[in-house]
N, CA, C and O atoms as a CHARMM CRD file, in Angstrom:
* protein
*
  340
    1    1 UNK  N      0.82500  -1.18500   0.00000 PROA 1      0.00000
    2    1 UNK  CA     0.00000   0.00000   0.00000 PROA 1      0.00000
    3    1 UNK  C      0.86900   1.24800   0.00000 PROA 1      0.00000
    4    1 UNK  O      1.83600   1.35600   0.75400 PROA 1      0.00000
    5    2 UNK  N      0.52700   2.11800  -0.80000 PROA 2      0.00000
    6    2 UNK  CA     1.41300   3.41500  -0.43500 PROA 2      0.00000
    7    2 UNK  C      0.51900   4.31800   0.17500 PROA 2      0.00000
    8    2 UNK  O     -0.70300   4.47000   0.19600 PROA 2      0.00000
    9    3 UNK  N      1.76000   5.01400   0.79000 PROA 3      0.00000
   10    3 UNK  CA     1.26400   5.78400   1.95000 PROA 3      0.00000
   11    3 UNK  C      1.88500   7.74600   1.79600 PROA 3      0.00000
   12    3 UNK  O      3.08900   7.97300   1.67900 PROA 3      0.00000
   13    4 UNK  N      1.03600   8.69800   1.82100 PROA 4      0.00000
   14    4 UNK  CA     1.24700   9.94300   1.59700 PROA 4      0.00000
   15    4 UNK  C      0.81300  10.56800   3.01600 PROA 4      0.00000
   16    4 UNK  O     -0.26700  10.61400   3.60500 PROA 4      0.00000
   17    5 UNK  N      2.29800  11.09800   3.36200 PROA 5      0.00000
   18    5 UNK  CA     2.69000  11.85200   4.37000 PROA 5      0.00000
   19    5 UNK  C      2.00000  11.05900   5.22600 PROA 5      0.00000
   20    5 UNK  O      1.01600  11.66600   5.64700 PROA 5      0.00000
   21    6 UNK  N      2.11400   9.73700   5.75400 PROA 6      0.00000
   22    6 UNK  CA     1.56700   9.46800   6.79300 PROA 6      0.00000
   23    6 UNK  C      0.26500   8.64100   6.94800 PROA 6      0.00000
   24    6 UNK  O      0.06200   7.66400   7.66900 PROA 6      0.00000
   25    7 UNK  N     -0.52400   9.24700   6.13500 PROA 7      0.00000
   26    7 UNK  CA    -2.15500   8.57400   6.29100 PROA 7      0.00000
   27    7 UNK  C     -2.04000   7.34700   4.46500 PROA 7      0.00000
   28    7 UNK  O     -1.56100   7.60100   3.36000 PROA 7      0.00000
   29    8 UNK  N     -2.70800   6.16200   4.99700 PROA 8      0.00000
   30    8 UNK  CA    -2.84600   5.31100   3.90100 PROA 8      0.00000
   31    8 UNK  C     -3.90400   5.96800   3.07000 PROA 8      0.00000
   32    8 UNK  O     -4.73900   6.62500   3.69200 PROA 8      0.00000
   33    9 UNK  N     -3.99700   5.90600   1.88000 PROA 9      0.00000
   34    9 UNK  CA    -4.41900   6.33900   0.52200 PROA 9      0.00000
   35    9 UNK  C     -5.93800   5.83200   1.03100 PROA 9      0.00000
   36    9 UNK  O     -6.92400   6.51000   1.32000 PROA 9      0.00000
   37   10 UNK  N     -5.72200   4.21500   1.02700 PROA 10     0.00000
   38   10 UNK  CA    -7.19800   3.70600   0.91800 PROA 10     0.00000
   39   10 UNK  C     -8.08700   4.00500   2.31200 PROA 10     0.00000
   40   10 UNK  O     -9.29800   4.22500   2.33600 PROA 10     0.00000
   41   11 UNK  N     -7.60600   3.98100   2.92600 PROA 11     0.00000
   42   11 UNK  CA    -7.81700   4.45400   4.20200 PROA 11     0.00000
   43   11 UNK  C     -8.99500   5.94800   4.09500 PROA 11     0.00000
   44   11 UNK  O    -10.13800   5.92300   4.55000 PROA 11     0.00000
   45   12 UNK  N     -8.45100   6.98400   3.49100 PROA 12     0.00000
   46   12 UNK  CA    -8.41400   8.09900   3.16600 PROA 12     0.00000
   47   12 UNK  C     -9.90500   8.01600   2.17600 PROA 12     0.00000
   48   12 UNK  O    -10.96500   8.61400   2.36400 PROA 12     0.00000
   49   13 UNK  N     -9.58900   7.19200   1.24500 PROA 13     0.00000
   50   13 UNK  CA   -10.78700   7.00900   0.22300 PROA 13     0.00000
   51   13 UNK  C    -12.17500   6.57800   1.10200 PROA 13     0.00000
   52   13 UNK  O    -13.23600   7.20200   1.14100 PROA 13     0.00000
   53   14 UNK  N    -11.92000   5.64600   1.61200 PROA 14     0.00000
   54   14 UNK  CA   -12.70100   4.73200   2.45600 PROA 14     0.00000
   55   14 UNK  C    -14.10300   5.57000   3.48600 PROA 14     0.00000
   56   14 UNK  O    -15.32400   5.46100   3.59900 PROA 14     0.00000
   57   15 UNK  N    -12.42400   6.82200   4.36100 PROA 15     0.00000
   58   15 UNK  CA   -13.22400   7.53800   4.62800 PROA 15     0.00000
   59   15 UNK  C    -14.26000   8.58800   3.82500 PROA 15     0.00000
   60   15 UNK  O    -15.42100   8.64900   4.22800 PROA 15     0.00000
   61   16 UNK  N    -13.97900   9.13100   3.07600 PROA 16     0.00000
   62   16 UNK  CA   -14.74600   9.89500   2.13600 PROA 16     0.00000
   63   16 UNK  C    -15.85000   9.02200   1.11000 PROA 16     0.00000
   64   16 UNK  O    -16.77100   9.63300   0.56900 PROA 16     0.00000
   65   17 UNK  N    -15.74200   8.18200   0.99100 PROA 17     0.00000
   66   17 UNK  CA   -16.86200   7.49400   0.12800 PROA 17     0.00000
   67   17 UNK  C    -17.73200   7.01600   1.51900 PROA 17     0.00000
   68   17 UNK  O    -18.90600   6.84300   1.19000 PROA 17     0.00000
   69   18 UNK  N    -17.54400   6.78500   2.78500 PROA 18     0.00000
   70   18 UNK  CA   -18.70100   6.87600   3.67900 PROA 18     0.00000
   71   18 UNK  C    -19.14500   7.71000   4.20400 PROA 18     0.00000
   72   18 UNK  O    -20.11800   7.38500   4.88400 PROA 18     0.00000
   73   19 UNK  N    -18.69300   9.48800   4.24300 PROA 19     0.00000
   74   19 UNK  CA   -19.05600  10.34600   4.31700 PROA 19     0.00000
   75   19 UNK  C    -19.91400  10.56400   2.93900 PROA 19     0.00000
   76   19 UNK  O    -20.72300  11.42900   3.27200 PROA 19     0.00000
   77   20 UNK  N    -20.12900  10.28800   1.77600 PROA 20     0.00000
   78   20 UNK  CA   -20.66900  10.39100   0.54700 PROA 20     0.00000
   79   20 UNK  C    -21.96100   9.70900   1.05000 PROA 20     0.00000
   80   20 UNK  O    -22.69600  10.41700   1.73800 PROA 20     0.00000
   81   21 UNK  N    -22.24200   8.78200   0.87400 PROA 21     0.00000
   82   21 UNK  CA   -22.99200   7.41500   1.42200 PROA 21     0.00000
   83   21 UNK  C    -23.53400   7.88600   2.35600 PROA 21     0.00000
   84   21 UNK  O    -24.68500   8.14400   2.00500 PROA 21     0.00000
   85   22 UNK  N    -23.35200   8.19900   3.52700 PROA 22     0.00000
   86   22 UNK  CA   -24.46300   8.71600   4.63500 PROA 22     0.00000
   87   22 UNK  C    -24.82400  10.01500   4.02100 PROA 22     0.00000
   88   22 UNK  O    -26.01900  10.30500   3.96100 PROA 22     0.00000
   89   23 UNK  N    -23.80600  10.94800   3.49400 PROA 23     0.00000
   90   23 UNK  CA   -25.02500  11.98200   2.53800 PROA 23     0.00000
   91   23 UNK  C    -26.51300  11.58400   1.80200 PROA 23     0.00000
   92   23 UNK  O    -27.62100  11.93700   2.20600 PROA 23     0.00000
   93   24 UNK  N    -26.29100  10.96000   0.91200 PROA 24     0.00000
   94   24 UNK  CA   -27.39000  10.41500   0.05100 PROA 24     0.00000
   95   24 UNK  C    -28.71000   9.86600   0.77900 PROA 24     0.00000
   96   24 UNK  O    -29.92600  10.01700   0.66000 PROA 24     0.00000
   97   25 UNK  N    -27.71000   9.05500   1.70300 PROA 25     0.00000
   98   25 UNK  CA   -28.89800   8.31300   2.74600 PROA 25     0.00000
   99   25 UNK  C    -29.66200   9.32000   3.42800 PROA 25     0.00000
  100   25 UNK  O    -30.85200   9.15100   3.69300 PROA 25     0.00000
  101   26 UNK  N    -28.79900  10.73000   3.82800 PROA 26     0.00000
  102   26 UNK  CA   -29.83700  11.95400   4.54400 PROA 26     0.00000
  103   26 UNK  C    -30.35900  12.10300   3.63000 PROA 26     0.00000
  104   26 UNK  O    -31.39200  11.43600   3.56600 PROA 26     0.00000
  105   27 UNK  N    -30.15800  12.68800   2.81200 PROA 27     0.00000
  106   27 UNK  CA   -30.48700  13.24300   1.53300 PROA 27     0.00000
  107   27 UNK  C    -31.97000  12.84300   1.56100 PROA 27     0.00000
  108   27 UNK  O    -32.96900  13.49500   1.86500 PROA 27     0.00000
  109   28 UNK  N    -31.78600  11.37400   1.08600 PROA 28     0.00000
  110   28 UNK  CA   -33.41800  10.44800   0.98200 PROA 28     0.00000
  111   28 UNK  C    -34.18200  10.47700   1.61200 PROA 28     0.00000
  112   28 UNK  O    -35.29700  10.67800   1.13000 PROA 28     0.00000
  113   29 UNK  N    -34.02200  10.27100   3.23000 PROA 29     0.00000
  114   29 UNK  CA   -34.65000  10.57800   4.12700 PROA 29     0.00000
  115   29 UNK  C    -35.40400  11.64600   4.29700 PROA 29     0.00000
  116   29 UNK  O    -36.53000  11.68600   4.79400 PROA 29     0.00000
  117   30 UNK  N    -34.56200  12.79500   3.73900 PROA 30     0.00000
  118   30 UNK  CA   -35.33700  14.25000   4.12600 PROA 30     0.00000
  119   30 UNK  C    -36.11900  14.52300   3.34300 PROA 30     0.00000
  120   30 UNK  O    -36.88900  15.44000   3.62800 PROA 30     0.00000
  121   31 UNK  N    -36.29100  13.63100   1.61500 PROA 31     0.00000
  122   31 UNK  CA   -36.91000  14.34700   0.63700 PROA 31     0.00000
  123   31 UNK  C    -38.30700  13.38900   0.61000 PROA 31     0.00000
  124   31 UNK  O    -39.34900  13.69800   0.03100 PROA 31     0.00000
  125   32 UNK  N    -38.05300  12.06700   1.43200 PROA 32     0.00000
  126   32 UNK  CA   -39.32700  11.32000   1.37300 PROA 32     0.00000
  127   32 UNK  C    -40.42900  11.91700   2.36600 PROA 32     0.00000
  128   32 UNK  O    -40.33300  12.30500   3.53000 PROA 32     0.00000
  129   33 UNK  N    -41.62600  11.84200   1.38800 PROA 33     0.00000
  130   33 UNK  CA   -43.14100  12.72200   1.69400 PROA 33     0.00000
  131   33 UNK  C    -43.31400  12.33700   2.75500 PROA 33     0.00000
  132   33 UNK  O    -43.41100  13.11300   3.70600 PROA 33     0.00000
  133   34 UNK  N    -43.41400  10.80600   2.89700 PROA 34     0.00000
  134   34 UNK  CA   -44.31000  10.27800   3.79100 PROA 34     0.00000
  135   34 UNK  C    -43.67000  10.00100   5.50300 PROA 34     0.00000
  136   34 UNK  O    -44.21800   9.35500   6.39600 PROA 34     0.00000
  137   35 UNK  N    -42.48300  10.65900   5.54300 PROA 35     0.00000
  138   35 UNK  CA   -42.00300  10.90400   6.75600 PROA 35     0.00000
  139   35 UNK  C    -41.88500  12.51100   6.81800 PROA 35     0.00000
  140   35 UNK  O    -41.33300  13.36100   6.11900 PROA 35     0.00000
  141   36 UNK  N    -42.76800  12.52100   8.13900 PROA 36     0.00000
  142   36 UNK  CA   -42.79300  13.93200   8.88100 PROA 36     0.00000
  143   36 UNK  C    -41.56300  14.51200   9.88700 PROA 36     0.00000
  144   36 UNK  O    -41.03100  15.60600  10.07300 PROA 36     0.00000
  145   37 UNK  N    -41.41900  13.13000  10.43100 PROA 37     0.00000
  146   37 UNK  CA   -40.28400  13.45500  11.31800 PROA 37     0.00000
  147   37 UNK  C    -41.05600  14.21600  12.59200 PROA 37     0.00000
  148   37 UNK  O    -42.25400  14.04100  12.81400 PROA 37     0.00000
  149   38 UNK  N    -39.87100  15.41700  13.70400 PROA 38     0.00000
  150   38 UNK  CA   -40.96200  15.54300  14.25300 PROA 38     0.00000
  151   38 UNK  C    -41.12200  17.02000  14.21300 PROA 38     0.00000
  152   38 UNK  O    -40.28300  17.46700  13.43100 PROA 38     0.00000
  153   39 UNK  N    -41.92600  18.06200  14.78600 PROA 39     0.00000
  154   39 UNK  CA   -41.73300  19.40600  14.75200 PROA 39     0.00000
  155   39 UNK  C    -41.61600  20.02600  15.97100 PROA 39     0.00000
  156   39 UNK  O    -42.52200  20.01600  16.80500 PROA 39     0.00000
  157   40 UNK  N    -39.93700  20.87900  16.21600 PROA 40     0.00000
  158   40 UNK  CA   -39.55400  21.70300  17.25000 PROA 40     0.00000
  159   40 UNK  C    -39.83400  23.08300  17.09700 PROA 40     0.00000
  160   40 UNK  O    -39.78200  23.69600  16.03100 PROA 40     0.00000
  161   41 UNK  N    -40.16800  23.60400  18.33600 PROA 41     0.00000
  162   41 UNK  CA   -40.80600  25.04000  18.16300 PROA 41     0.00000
  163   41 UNK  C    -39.79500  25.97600  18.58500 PROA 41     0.00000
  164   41 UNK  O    -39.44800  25.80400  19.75300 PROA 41     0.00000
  165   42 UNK  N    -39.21900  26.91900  17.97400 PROA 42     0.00000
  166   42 UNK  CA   -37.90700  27.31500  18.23200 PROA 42     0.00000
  167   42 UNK  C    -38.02100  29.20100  18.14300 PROA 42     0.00000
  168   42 UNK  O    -38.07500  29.82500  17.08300 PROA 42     0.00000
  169   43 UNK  N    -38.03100  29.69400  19.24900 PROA 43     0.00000
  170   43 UNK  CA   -38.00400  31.14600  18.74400 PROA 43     0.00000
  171   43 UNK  C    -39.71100  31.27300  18.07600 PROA 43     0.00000
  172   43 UNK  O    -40.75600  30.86600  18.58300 PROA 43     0.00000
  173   44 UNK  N    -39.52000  31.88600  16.96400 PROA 44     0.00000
  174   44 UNK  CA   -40.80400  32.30300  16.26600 PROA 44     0.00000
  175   44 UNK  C    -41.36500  31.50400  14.85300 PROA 44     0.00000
  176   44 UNK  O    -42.21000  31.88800  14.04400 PROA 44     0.00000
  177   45 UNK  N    -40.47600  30.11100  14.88200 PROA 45     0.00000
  178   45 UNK  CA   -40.93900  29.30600  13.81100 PROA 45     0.00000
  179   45 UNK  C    -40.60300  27.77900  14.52100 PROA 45     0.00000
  180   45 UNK  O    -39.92500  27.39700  15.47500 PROA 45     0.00000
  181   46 UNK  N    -41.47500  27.13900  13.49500 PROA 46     0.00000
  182   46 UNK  CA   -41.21000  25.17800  13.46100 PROA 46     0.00000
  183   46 UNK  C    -40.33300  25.11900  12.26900 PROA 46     0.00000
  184   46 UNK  O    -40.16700  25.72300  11.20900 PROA 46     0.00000
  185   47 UNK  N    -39.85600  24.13200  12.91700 PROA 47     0.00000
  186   47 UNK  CA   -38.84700  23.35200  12.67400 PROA 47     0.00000
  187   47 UNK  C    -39.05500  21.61300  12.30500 PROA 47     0.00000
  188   47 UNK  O    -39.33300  20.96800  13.31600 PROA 47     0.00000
  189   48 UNK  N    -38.98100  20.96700  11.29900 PROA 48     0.00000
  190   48 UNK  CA   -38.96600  19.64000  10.91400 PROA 48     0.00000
  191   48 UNK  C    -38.11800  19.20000  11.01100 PROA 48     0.00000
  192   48 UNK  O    -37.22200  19.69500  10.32800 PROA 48     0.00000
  193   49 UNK  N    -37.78800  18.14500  11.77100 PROA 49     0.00000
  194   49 UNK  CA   -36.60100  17.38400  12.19900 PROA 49     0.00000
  195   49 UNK  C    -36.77200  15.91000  11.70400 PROA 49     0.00000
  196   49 UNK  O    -37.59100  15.19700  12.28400 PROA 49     0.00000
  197   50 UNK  N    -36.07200  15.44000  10.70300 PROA 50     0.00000
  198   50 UNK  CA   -36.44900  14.20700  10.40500 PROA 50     0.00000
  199   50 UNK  C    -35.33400  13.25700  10.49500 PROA 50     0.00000
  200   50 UNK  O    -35.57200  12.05200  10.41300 PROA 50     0.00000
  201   51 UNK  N    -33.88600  13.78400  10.69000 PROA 51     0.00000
  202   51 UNK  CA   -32.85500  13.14300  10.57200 PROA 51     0.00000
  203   51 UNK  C    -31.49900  14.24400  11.10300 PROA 51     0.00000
  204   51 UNK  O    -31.16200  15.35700  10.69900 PROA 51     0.00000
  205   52 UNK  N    -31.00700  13.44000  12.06400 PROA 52     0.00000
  206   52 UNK  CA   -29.84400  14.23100  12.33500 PROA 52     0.00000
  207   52 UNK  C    -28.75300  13.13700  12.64700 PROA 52     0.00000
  208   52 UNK  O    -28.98000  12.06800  13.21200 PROA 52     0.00000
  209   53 UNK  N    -27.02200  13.76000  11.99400 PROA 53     0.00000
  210   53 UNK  CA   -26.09900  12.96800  11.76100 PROA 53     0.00000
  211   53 UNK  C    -25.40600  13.63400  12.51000 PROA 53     0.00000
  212   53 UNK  O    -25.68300  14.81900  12.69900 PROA 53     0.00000
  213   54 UNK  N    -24.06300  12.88400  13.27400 PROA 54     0.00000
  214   54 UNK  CA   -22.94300  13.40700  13.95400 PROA 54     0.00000
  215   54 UNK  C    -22.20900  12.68000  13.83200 PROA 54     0.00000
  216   54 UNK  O    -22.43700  11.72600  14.57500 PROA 54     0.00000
  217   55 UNK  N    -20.40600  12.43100  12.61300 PROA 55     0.00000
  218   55 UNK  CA   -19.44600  11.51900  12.79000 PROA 55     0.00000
  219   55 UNK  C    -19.84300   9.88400  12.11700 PROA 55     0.00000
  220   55 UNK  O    -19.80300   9.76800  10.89200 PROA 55     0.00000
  221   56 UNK  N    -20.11100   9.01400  12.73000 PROA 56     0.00000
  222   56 UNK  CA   -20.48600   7.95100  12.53300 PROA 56     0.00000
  223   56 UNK  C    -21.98200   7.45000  12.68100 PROA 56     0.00000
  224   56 UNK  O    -22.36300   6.32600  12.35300 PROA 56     0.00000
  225   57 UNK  N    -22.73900   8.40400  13.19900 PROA 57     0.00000
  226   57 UNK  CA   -24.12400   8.26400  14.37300 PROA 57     0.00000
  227   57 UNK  C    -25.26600   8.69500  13.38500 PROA 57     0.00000
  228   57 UNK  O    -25.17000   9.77200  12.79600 PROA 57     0.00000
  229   58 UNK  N    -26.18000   7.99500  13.22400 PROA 58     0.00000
  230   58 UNK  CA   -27.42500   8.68500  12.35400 PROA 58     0.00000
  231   58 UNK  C    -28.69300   8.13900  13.61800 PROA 58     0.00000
  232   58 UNK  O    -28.74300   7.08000  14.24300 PROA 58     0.00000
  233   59 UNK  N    -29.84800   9.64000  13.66000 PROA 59     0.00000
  234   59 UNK  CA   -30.65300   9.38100  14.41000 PROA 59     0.00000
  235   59 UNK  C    -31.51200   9.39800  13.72200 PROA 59     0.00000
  236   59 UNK  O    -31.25200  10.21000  12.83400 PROA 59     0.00000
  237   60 UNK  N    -32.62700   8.88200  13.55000 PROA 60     0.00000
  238   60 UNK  CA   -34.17100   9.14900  12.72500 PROA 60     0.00000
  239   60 UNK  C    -34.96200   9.46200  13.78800 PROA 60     0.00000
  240   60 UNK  O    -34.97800   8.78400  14.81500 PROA 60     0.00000
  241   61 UNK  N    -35.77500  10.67000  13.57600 PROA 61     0.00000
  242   61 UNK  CA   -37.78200  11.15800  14.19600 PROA 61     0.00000
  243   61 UNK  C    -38.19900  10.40600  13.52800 PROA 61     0.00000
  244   61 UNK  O    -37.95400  10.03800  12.37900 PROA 61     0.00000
  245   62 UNK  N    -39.07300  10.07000  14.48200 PROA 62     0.00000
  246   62 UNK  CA   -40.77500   9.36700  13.65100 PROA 62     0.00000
  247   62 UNK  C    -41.55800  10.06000  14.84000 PROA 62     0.00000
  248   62 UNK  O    -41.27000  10.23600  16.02300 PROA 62     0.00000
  249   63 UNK  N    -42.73600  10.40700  14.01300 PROA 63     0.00000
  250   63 UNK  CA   -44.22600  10.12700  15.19900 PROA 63     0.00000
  251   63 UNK  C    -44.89700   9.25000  15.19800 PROA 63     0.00000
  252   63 UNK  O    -45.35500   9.05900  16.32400 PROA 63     0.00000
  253   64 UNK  N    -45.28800   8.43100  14.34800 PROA 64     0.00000
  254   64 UNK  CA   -45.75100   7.14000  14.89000 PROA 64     0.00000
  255   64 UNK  C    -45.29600   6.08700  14.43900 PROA 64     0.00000
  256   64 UNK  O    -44.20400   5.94800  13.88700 PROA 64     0.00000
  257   65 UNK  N    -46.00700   5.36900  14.62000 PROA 65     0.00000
  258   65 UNK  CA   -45.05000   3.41100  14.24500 PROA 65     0.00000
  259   65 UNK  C    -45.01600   3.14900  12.60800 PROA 65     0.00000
  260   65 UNK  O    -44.25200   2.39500  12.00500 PROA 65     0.00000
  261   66 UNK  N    -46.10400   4.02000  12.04100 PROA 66     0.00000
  262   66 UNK  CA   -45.92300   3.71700  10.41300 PROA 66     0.00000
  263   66 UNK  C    -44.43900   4.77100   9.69200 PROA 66     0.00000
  264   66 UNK  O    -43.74200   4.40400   8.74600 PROA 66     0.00000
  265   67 UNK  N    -44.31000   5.82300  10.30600 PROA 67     0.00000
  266   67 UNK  CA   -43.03800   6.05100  10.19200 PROA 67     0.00000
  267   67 UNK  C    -42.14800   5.23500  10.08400 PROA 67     0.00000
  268   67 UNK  O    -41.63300   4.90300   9.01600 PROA 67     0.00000
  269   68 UNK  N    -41.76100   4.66500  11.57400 PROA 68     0.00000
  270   68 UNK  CA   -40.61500   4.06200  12.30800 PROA 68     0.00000
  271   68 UNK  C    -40.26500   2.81400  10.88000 PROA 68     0.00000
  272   68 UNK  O    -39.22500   2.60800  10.25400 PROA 68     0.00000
  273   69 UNK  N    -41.50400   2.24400  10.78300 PROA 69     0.00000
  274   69 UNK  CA   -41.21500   1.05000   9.47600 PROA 69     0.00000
  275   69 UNK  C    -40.92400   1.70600   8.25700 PROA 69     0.00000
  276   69 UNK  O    -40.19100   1.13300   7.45100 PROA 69     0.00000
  277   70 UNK  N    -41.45800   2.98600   7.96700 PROA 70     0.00000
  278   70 UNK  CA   -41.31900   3.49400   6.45200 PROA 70     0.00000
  279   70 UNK  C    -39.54600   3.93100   7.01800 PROA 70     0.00000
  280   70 UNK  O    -39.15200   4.29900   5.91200 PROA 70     0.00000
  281   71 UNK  N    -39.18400   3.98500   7.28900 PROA 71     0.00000
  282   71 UNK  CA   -37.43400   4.72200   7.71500 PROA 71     0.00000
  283   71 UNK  C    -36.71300   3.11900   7.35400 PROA 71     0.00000
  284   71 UNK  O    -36.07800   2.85200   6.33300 PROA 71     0.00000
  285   72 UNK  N    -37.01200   2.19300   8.48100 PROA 72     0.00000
  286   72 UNK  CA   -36.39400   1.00200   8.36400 PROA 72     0.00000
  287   72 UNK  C    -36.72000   0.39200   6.81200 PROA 72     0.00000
  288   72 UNK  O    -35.94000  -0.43200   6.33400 PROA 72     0.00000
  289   73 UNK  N    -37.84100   0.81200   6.09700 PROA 73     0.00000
  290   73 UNK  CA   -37.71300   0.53600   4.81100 PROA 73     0.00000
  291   73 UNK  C    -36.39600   0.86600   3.69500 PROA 73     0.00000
  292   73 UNK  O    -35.69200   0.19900   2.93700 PROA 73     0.00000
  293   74 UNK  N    -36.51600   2.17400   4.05600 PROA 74     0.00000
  294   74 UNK  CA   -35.77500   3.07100   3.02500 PROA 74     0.00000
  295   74 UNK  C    -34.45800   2.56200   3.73300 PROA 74     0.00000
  296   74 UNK  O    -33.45900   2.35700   3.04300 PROA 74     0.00000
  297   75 UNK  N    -34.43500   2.31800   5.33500 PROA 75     0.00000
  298   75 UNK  CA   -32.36300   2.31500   5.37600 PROA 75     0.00000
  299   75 UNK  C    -32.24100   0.71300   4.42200 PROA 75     0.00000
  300   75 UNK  O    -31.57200   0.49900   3.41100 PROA 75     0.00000
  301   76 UNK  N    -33.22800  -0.31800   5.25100 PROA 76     0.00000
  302   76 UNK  CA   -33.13800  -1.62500   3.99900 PROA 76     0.00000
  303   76 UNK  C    -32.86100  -1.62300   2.61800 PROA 76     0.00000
  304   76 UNK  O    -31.95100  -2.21500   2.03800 PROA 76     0.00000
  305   77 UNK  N    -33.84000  -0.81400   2.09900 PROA 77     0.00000
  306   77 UNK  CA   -33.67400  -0.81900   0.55600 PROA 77     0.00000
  307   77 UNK  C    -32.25300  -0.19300   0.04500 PROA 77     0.00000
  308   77 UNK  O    -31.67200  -0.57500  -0.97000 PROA 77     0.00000
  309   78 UNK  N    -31.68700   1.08200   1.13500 PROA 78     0.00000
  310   78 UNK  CA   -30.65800   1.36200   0.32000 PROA 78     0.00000
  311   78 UNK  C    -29.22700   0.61800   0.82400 PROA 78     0.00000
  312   78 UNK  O    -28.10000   0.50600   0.34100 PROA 78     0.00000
  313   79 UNK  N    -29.73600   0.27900   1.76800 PROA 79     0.00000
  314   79 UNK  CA   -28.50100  -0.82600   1.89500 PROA 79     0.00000
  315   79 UNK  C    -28.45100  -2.08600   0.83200 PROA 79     0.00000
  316   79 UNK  O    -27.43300  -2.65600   0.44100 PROA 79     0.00000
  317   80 UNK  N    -29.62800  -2.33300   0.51600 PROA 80     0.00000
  318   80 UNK  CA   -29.13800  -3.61000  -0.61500 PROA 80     0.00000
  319   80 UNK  C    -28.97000  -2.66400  -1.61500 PROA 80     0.00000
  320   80 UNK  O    -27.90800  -2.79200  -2.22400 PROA 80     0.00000
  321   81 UNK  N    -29.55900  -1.91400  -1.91200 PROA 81     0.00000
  322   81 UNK  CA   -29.01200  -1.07100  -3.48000 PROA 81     0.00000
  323   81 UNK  C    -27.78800  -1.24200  -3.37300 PROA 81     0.00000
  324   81 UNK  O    -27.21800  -2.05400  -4.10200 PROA 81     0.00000
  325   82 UNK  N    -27.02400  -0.40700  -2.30500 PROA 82     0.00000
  326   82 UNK  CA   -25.76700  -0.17100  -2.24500 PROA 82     0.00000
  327   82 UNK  C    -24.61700  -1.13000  -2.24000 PROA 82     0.00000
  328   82 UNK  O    -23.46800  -0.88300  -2.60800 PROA 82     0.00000
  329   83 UNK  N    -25.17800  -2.48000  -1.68000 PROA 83     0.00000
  330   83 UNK  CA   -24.21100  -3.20800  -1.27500 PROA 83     0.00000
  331   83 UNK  C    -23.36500  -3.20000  -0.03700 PROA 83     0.00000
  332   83 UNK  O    -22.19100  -3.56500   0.01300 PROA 83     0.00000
  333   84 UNK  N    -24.11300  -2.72700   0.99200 PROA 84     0.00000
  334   84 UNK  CA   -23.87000  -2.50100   2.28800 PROA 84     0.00000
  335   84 UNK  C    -23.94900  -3.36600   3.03100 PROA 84     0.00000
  336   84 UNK  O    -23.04500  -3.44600   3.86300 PROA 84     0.00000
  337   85 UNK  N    -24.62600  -3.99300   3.04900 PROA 85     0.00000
  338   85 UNK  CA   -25.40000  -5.29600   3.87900 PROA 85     0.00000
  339   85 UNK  C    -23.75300  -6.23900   4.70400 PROA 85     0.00000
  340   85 UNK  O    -23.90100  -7.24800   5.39300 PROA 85     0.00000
């Protein structure tokens, strides 16, 4: 393996194509209709919270149980798309 200044190449890639990858996965999450996620009242507006990421950590809102399954759908499906599994 070669190595630049220190950090391994693939290493390096590895990290950035799973920072890519949990993008998309927010991405999806936030643009699908049928999750509301939940709403925080902040100052003088709401707020939709449907997904929040930190590092390695992804959290999903739901309000009710047909959520909770429509989320575990979409992480399923894009994990086999992806080849994650």
């Amino acid at each position: 393996m070669e190595s630049c200044k220190g950090v391994l190449y693939q290493r390096y890639v590895s990290a950035l194509l799973y920072i890519i990858i949990a993008e998309i996965l927010a991405t999806t999450i936030r643009k699908f209709k049928d999750k509301k996620g939940i709403t925080v009242h902040l100052q003088d507006s709401n707020h939709q919270i449907k997904i929040t990421q930190l590092a390695d950590d992804t959290t999903l809102f739901s309000k009710n149980t047909y959520e909770i399954s429509t989320a575990i759908n979409i992480v399923d499906n894009f994990g086999n798309f992806q080849d994650l599994n």
